[in-house]
N, C-alpha and C positions, 0 to 999 in steps of 0.2 A: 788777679781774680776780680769778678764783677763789685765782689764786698767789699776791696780793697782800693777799687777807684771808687767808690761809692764813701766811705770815710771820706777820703781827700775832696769829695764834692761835696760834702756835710760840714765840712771844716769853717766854710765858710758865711755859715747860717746857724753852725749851733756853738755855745758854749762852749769851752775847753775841755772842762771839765765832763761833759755828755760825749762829747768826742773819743775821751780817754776811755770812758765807761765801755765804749765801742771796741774796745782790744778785744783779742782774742773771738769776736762773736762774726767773725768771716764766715763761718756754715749758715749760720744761721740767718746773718743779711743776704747770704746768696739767695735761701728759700724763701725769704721774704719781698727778693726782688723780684725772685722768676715767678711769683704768684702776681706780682703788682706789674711785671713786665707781660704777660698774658693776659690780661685781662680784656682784650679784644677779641680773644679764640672764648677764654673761658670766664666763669665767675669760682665763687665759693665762698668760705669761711678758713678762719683758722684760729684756733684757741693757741694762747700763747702765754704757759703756766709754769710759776716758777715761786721761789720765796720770796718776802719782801726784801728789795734791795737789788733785787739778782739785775734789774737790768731790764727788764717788759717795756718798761714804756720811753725809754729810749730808742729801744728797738721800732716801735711800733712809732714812734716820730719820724725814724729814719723812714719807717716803709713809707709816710705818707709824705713826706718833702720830696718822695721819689714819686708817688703818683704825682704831686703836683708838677715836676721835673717834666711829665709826661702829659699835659694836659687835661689830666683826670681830677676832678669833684672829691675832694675832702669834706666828709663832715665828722664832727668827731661828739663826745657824749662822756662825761665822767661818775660812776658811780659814788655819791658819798652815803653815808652813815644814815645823815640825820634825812635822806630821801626814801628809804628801801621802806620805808611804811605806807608810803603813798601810791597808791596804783596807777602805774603807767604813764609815773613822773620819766624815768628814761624813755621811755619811749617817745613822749613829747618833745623833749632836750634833743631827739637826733629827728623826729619827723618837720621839728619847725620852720625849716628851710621848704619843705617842699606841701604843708600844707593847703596855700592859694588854690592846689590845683586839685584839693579833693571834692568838688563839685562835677571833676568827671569821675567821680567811683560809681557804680552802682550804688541806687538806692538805702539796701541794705547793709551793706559796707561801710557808706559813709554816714548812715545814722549810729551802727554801732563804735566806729573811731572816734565818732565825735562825742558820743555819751562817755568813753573810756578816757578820752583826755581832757572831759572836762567842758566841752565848747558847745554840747548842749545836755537833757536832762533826758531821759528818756526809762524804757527798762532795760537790765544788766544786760548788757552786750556779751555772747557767746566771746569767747577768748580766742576763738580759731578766726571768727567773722575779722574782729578784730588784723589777726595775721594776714586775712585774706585782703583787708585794705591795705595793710602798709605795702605787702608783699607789688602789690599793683604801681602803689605811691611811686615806689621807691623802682620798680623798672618802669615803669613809665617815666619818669624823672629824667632816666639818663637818657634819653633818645637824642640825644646832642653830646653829650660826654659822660662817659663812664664812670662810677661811682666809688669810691672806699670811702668806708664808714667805721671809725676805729672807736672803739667802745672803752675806755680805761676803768681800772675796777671795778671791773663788768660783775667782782663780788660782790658787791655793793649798790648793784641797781635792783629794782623790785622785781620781784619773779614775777609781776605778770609781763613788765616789759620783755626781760629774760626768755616768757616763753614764747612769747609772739615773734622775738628776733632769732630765735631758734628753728623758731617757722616757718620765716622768711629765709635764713642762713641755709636750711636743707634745701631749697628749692630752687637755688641761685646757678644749678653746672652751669648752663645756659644762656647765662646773663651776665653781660659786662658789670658787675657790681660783683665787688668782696667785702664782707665783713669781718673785722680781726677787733678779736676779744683778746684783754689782757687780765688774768687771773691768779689771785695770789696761792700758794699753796696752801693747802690746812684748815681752809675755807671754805664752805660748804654752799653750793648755789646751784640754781637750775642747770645752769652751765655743764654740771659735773654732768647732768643727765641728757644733756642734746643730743648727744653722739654724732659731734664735731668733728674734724681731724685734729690732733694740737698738736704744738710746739714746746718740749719740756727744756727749761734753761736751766743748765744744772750751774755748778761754778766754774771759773776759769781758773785755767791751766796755772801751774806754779809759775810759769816763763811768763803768762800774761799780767797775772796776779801780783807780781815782781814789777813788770814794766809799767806794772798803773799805781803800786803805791810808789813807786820811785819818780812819776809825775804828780807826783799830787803830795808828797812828803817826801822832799829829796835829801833829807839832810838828819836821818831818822839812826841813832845808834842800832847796831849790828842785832846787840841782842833784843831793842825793842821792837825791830822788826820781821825779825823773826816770831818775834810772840803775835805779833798783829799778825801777819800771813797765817798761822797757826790758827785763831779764833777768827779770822775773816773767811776762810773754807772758799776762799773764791769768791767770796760775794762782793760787787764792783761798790755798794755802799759804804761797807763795811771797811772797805778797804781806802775807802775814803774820809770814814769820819772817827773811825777808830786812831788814828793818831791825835786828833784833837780833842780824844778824851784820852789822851795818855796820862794825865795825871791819875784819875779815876782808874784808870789797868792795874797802877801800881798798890791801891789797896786792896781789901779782904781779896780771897781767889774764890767768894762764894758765888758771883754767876759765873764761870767758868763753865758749870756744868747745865748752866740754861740754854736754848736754844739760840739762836744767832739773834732773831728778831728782836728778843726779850732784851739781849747783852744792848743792842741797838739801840730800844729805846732808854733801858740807863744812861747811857750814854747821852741821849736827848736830855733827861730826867735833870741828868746834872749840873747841863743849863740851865733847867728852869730855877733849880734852886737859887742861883745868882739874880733870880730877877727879884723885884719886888712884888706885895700881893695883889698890887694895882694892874700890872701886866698881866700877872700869872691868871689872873680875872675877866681882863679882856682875852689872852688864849682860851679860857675853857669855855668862855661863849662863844667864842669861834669853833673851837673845837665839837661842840654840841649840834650847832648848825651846821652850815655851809660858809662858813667864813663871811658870808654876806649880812654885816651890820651899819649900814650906814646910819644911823642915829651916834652911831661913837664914832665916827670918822675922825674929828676933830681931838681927841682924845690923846693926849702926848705919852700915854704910855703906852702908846704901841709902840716908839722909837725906841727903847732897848729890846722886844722882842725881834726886832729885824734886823738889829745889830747883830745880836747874837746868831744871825743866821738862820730863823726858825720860820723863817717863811719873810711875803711882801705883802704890802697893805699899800691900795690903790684903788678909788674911786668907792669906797665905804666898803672893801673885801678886803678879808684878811686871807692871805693864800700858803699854807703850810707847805713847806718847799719838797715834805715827803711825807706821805700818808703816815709812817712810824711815828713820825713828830707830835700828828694829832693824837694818836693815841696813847703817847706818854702824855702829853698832858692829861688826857680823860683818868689815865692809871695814877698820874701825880697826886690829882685832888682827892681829897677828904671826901666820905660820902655824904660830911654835911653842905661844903663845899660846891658837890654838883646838882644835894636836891636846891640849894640856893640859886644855883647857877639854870638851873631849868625852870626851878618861879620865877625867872627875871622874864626867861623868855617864853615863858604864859602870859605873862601882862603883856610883850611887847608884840605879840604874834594873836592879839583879842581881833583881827580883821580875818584871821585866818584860822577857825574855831576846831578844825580840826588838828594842827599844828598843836595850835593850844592844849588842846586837847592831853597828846601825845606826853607834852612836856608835865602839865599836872600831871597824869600819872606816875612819869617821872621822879617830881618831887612829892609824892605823896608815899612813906615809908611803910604807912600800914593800912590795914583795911577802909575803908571810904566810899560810901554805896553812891553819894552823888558822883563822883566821880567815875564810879562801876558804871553807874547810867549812862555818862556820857562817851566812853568807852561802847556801850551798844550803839550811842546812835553815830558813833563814828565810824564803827561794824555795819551798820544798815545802809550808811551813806557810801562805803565800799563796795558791797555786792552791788549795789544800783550801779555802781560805773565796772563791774565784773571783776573788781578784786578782790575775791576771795581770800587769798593770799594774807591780804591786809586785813579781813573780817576775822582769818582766823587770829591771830597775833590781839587782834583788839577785844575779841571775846576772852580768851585765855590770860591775857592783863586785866580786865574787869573781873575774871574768875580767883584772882588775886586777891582781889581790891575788894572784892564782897564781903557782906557783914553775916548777911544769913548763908548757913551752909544747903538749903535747897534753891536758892538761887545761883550760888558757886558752883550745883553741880549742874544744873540748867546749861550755863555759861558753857561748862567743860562740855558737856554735850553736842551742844550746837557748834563748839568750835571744832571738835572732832569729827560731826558730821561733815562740815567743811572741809577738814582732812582728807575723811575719804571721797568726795567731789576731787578733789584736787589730786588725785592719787599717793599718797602720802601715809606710806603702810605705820614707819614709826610712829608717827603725831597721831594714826587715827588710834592707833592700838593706849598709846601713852593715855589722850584724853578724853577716850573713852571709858578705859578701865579708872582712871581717877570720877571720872563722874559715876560710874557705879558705885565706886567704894564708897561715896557721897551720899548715895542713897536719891535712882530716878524712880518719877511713876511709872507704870507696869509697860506701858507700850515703850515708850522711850527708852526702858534698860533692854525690852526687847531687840528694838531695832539696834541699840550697841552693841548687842553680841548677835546679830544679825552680820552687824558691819566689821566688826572682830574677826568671826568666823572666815567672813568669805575673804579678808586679804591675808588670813594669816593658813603655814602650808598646812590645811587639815580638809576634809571633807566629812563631817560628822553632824549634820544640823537636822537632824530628825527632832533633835529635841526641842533646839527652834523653831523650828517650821510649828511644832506642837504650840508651842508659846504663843505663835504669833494668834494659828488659830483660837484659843483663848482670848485674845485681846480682841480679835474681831467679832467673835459672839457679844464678848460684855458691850463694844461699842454698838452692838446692832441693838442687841436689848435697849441700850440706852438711846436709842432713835437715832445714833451715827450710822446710820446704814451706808456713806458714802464712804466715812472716815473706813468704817472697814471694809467696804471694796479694795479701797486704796493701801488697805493694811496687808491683805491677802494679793492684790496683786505685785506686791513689791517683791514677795519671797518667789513667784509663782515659778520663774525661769527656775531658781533654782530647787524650788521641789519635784520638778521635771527629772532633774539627774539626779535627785535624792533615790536611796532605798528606802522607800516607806511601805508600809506594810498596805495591803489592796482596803485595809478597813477605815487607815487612815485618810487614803483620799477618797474616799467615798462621804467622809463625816465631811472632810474641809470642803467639797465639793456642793455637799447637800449645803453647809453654811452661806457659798456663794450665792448657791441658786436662789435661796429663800430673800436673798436683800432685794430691798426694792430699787431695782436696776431696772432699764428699757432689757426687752431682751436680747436684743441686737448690738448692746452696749458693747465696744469693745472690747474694754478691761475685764466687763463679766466674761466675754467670750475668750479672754485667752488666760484668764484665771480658772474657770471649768477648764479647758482644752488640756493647760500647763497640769494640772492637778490631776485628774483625773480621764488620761485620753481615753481608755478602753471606753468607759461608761457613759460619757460624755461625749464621745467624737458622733453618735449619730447626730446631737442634738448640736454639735457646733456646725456637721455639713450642712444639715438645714439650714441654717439660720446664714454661711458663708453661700452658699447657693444662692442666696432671695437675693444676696448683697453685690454693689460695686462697688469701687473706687469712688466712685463720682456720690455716693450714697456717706462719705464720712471726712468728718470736717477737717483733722488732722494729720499731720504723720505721724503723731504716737496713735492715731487711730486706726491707720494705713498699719502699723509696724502689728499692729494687738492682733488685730484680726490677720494679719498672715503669719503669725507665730501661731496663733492659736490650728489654723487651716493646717499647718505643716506639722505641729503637733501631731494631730488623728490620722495623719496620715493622706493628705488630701494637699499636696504639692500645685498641683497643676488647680486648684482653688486660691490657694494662699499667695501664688507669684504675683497675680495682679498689684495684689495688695503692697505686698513686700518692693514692688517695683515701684510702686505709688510714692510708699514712704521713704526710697532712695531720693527722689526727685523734690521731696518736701523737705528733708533734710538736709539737701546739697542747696537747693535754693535762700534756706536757713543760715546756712553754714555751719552748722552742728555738727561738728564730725566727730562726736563720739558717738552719738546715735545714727550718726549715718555707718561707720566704721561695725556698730553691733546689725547694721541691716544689710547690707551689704557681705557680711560675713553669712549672714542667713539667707540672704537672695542665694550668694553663689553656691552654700550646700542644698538647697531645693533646685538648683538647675543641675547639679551633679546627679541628685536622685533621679532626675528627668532625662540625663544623659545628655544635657548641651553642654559639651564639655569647652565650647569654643564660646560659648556665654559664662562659664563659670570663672574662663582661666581672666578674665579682666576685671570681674567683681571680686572676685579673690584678691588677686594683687592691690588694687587699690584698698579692700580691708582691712588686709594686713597691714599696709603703711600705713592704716589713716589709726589702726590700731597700736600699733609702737607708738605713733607720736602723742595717742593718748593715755598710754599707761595702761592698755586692756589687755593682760598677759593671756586671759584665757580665750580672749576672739584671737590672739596674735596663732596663740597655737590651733584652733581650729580651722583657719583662714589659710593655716600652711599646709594642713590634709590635704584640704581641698587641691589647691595648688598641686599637690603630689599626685593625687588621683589624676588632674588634669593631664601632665606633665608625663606619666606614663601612660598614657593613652596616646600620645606623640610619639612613644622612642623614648622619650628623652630620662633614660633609668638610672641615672646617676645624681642629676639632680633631684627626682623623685625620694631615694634614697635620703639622701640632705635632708630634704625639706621634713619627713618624716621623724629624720633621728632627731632634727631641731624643736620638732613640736613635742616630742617624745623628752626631751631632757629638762622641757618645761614643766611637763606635766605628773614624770616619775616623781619628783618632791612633795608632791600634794597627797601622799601615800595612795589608797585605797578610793583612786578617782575614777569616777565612773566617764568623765572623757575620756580615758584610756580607751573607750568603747568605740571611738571615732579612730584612736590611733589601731587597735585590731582591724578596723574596717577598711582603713586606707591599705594595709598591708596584704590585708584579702586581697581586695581590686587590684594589687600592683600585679601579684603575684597569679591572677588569675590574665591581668594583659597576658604577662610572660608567661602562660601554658606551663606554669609550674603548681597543678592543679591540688598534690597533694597537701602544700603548705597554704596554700588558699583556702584547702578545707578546714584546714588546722585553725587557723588565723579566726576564720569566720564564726567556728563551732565556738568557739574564747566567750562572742556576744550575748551566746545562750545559756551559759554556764556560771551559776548564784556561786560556785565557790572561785572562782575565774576574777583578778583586778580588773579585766575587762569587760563582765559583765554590765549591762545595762538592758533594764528590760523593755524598753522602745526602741530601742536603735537595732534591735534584731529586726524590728518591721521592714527595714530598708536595707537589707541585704538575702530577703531571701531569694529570690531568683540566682542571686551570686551562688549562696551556699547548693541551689539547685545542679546548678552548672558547675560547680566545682567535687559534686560528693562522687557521682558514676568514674567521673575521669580519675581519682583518687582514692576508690576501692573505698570509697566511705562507707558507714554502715548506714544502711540506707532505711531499716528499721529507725533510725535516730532521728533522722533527718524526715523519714514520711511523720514522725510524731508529731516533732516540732512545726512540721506547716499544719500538720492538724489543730494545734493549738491558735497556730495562724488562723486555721479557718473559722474556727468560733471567733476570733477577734474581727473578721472582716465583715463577720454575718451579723454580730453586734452593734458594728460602726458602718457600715456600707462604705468604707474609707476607699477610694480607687486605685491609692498605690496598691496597698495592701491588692486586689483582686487583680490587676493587670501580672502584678509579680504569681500570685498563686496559677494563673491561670499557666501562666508559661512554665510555672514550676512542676506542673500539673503533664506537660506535655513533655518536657526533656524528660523527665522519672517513668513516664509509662512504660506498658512493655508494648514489644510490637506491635502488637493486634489491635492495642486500644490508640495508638498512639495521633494517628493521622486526624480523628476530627479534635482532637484534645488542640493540635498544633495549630488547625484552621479557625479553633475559635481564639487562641491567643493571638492569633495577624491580625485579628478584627479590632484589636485597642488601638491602632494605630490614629483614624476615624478619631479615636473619643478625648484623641490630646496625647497620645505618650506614644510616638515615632520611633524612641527608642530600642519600646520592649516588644512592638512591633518589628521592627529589625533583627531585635536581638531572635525572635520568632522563625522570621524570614529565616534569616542564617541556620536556625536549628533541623525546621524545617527541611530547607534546602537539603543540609549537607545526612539528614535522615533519606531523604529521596535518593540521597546520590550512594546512603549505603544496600536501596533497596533497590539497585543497579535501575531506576529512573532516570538513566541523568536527562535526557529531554524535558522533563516536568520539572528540575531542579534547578535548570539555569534562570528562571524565572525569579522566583523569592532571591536567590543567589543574588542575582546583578539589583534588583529591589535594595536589597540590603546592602550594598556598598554602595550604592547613593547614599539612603540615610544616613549613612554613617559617616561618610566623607561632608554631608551636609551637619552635620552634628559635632565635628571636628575629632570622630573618635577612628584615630587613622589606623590604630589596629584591631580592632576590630571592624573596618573597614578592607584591609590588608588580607584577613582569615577571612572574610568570604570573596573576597576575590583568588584567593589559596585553594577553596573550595569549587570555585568556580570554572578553575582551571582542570581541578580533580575533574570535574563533570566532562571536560572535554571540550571547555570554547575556553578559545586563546583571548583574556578579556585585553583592553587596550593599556599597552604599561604606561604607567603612570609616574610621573614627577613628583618631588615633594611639594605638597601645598604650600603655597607662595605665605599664606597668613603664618604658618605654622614658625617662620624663620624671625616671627616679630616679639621684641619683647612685649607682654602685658601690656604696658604703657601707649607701645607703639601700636599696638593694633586696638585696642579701647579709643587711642585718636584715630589712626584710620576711620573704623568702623563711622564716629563723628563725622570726621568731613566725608565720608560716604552718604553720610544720612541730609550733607547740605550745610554743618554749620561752620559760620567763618573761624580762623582762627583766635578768634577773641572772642564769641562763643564757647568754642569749644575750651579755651584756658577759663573764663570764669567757670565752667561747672566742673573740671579736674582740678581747680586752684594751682593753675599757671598761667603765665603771663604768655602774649599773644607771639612773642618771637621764641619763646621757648616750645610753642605747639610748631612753627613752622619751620624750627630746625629738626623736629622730629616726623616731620612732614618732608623736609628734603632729605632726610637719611633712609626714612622707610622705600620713599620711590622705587631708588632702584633694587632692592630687595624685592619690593612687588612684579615689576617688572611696569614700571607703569608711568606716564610723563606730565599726566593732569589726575587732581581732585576726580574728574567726570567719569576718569575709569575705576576706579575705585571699587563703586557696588558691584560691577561686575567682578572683577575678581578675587571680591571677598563671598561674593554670593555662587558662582560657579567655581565647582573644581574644577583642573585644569585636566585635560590627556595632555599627551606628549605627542 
């Protein structure tokens, strides 16, 4: 086997002793070969998780002596203890190599790598921008030789590096570069949440387990080794070091029943005890740090800690020969011991004021406000370079350390609020609710159970939402008139899917209006729209009518104003906007706010019916929403997808996608997104002419005793439930009610979805006699922006002619409507009026599956790109991929398209094809 000449070629580059380690793990170097043996077709990652001892970073030497074997770029990176404080210390430690050459990043890129590692000052660098530089760094890099990047106790690197290499790692099929993390079990790290592939190393076999203590203690009585195989469980450490505490086995059997590691370090433990306190002193400053003390270099009592086997000490490092070692030491000392041991290294680390820092609080047992202070400004000095991570850890140690309890709950606050930035449901829920118990001022306890509320599974915040409005009167009274804009537009999204009674948002509403705001002001405009659409939506058309793109500085002002637009019901107003603030956000590199706009672009292009625009902003959503922890755009973004996807055929994964948003969303009990999950099931079930359960599905949205009630999201389904109640034997008293109800909303707001839908709902519901000019003024929106419901018209139209034995006047709207629709990407209902068409008696021309139709998401979002003209390094900076991973998906789509250059492209994403 490939593992097994692979030992014997290791034999002569590593240790005996690593060698032996290597028994029994032939499965495992086979798949570590064949990932490091492909790395010319392909890239990737590979998490490689086991307990300490098991044997990881053995493994992971082997894989890389084998990339070097191969001509491939080793860089390697080790996580320790005393670094996981510092933001995007790992990170630096594996980019240092290829740094020189980030003067070809983009601008934006390379200002925020370089605020994040340190190499200039700037403001906090977005965490993804961050990703989006190394990700470049680092395939750029290899354009001469392929790359592994072996990351060791990748528990112990900082989560921001953690998540930026998580970033990079999902992004790599494509690319000659692998990353392999080694991870210890029972330890808790971003790592656990990448959704990695891994590698779990359990223990070896009795026959291996056997052939490696019998190398490594060959002369061991019968029944002591049997006791060691017994408490070794396979583990290749353990099986190594546990005979040379065989003195130590033979007393008390009280760790018998501790875990292996624990048994482990005793085992170390009982070394140390044989040292003196002058050693044992130099280990725990090593241990503390990074083994890097050169000021003690000279210091003679390191030569019995290296005797004794506990590591090597070379050029002022002390190097612990296995992570367990340091940690019985840290376990060995006294806790007067290590606060000594950490004020040594305050004084000696005064050049390095945040280190310092770190360690006083360390050695500081009790409360200590100077100390608490300096803890903030080591907090303020981490967000500046985008560690959060580390602001939160250092606010929550100062929250310690305080003397007065309304600054301890201050502390706990802001470090919770951090929490929830950083998606982190325990911590936020944990130090939030301690800073209440504490006792905040009125907004601040608000916004904790604002921030409580929305990640934990409930949907109950009317009485929030009440709260906040409270806090925004008293700041307005008090001449905050901005602070409470800013108060009210923070709840606003979710007082949208709140059930609040119509008096409540009419009071929070009138509170809005009355601030002294421009009136054009974004945040006012999508704080009235979120609040209050019925009452408000005439005065946001207005004001979204006068307005452009080009009219607003932002893209949270770009995103406000077409949330707000899409609110009242005014889609084909809000796109612009919403398109605006994709392009502000992705130039950013913000992609949690690109990931919440993009979810919202592609459901207003579904209301609009581009179903071939939605299905790319969808997919990229969604991904850009897992990889931010946004479970509730993850599931909205997969509707979408669903709705798209069966409008193709494609009814199985529609299916899927539905039940997966649906599994996220059933635990949040009585959610009013459910409202999207009824809608999607409507639309599926109305493609598939299974009209009855579309009516069913649909009615759910209008019903206050219904989980799927929501009383907006009925606006954008009625033409559905129009189309779905005659075919369905619905009561159609019910249905003429409810658009009545519609029509005083539409007459209230002049919103234009709302009227394009009635109008056509207007004409399917007629009876005979009135029906024909009802249908000829619904074809007329086509003209005013929605092709769609124009189509959808046509077809109604039509196939009314074709039962009013017309078929001559029918084949007109008829073939009308399978254009749009085939241009709209909605291929069956493109399909049914050519079904129709053929009813009438013209043989229409058969047709092929749409070429676009065969691309995944990805692939046709780049299409579409180099159709529009951009290079492939273009097109990778605004998808966040690199430029040979756009042109492998460039030579894969061609022949799918049918197509041999970029030049044809527009065409045959822009014409359907006949046969």
């Amino acid at each position: 086997m490939a593992a097994k000449e692979a030992e014997i070629d290791l034999a002569s580059t590593r240790a005996d002793s690593d060698v032996a380690v290597l028994l029994g793990r032939d499965d495992e170097l086979a798949q570590l070969f064949d990932l490091i043996d492909g790395i010319g077709r392909r890239g990737g990652a590979l998490v490689v998780r086991g307990e300490a001892g098991i044997g990881k970073s053995v493994l992971l030497e082997a894989a890389a002596v084998r990339a070097r074997e191969r001509d491939v770029t080793v860089v390697s990176a080790t996580g320790q203890p005393s670094e996981a404080r510092f933001a995007f210390a790992g990170l630096r430690q594996l980019l240092l190599p290829f740094l020189e050459r980030r003067d070809r990043l983009p601008e934006p890129q390379r200002r925020a790598l370089e605020t994040a590692i340190g190499l200039a000052g700037g403001d906090a660098p977005d965490p993804f921008l961050v990703g989006l530089a190394a990700l470049a760094l680092l395939t750029e890099a290899e354009a001469k030789r392929p790359l592994v990047l072996v990351v060791e106790d990748a528990h112990w690197l900082d989560r921001s590096s953690l998540e930026v290499l998580g970033f990079v790692a999902r992004r790599l099929e494509l690319e000659p570069v692998i990353v392999l993390f080694a991870v210890r079990e029972g330890i808790a790290s971003a790592v656990d949440e990448s959704g990695l592939p891994e590698l779990h190393l359990d223990g070896l076999d009795e026959e291996s387990s056997r052939a490696l203590l019998t190398l490594t203690a060959p002369d061991l009585p019968s029944e002591l080794e049997a006791r060691i195989l017994h408490q070794a469980a396979g583990n290749p450490l353990a099986l190594i070091e546990l005979p040379a505490a065989a003195a130590s086995l033979d007393g008390p059997a009280s760790s018998d029943g501790l875990p292996l590691p624990a048994r482990l370090e005793q085992a170390f433990a009982a070394r140390l005890a044989r040292l003196d306190s002058a050693t044992r002193h130099l280990l725990l400053l090593a241990a503390l740090e990074h083994g890097e003390l050169p000021e003690l270099a000279g210091d003679p009592a390191w030569a019995p800690a290296v005797a004794a086997g506990l590591g090597t000490f070379d050029h002022g490092t002390f190097r612990f020969r296995h992570p367990l070692i340091r940690s019985a030491v840290v376990q060995a000392a006294t806790p007067g011991e290590r606060w000594q041991a950490h004020a040594a290294h305050a004084q000696a680390f005064q050049d390095e004021p945040d280190r310092a820092v770190w360690h006083r609080a360390a050695a500081t047992p009790g409360p200590d406000e100077e100390v608490a202070e300096a803890l903030d400004a080591v907090g303020e000095r981490a967000q500046l370079r985008g560690g959060r991570d580390v602001a939160m850890a250092a606010l929550e140690r100062a929250a310690e350390l305080s003397v007065d309890r309304g600054s301890r709950a201050m502390r706990l606050f802001r470090a919770g609020e951090l929490a929830y930035e950083l998606g982190h449901p325990t911590d936020t829920t944990r130090l939030l609710r301690g800073a209440q118990q504490l006792g905040l001022p009125p907004q601040e306890h608000a916004l904790a159970s604002f921030f409580v509320e929305v990640i934990e599974p409930t949907w109950s915040g009317a009485a929030t939402i009440r709260s906040f409005a409270r806090i925004a009167q008293e700041l307005a009274a008090a001449g905050h008139d901005d602070q409470a804009l800013q108060t009210l537009e923070t709840i606003s999204v979710r007082a949208y899917w709140e059930h609040l009674d119509r008096e409540t948002r009419r009071d929070v509403a009138r509170i809005a209006d009355q601030l002294a705001a421009v009136p054009d002001d974004p945040a006012r405009l999508t704080t009235l729209g979120l609040f209050d659409p019925v009452g408000q939506g005439a005065e946001i058309i207005r004001r979204v009518r006068q307005m452009a793109p080009l009219d607003v500085a932002n893209p949270e002002g770009h995103f406000n104003v077409g949330l707000a637009a899409s609110a009242v019901w005014a889609d084909n107003l809000g796109l612009p906007f919403l398109r605006a603030a994709s392009t502000g956000y992705r130039a950013d590199g913000r992609l949690a706010l690109l990931a919440q706009t993009l979810v919202a672009e592609a459901w207003a292009e579904v209301r609009e019916g581009a179903a071939r625009v939605a299905i790319t902003a969808a997919a990229e959503g969604v991904q850009l929403a897992e990889e931010t922890r946004q479970i509730r755009y993850v599931a909205a973004g997969r509707l979408i997808q669903a709705i798209a996807a069966v409008e193709l055929g494609a009814d199985e994964p529609a299916e899927q996608l539905i039940g997966a948003a649906e599994a996220v969303l059933l635990p949040l009990g009585a959610n009013p997104l459910l409202s999207l999950v009824a809608l999607a099931r409507g639309r599926q079930a109305l493609a598939q002419e299974r009209f009855a359960e579309a009516y069913v599905q649909l009615l759910r949205i209008f019903d206050p005793s219904d989980a799927a009630y929501q009383e907006f999201v009925g606006g954008s389904v009625l033409a559905d439930l129009a189309d779905a109640a005659p075919q369905a034997d619905g009561d159609r008293e019910v249905v003429a009610e409810l658009l009545r109800e519609w029509e005083g909303v539409a007459a209230a707001t002049g919103a234009p979805h709302l009227d394009v839908q009635l109008r056509y709902a207007k004409a399917v519901l007629a009876d005979e006699e009135h029906a024909e000019p009802l249908y000829e003024n619904a074809m007329k929106v086509g003209g005013d922006g929605w092709p769609f419901y124009a189509a959808r018209a046509q077809l109604a139209y039509g196939a009314w002619l074709r039962r009013q034995r017309r078929m001559t006047e029918s084949r007109a709207p008829l073939r009308e409507a399978a254009q749009s629709f085939d241009a709209l990407g909605l291929l069956r209902y493109a399909e049914r009026a050519r079904r129709e068409l053929r009813a009438s008696g013209e043989a229409p021309r058969r047709r092929v599956p749409e070429a676009w139709a065969q691309l995944t998401p990805q692939e046709l979002q780049i299409a579409q790109l180099a159709a529009e003209g951009l290079s492939n390094r273009e097109i990778g900076e605004r998808l966040y991929l690199s430029h040979r991973t756009v042109g492998s998906h460039l030579y894969r789509l061609f022949p799918k398209l049918g197509v041999t250059s970029r030049t044809q492209l527009r065409d045959v994403l822009d014409q359907p094809t006949p046969e």
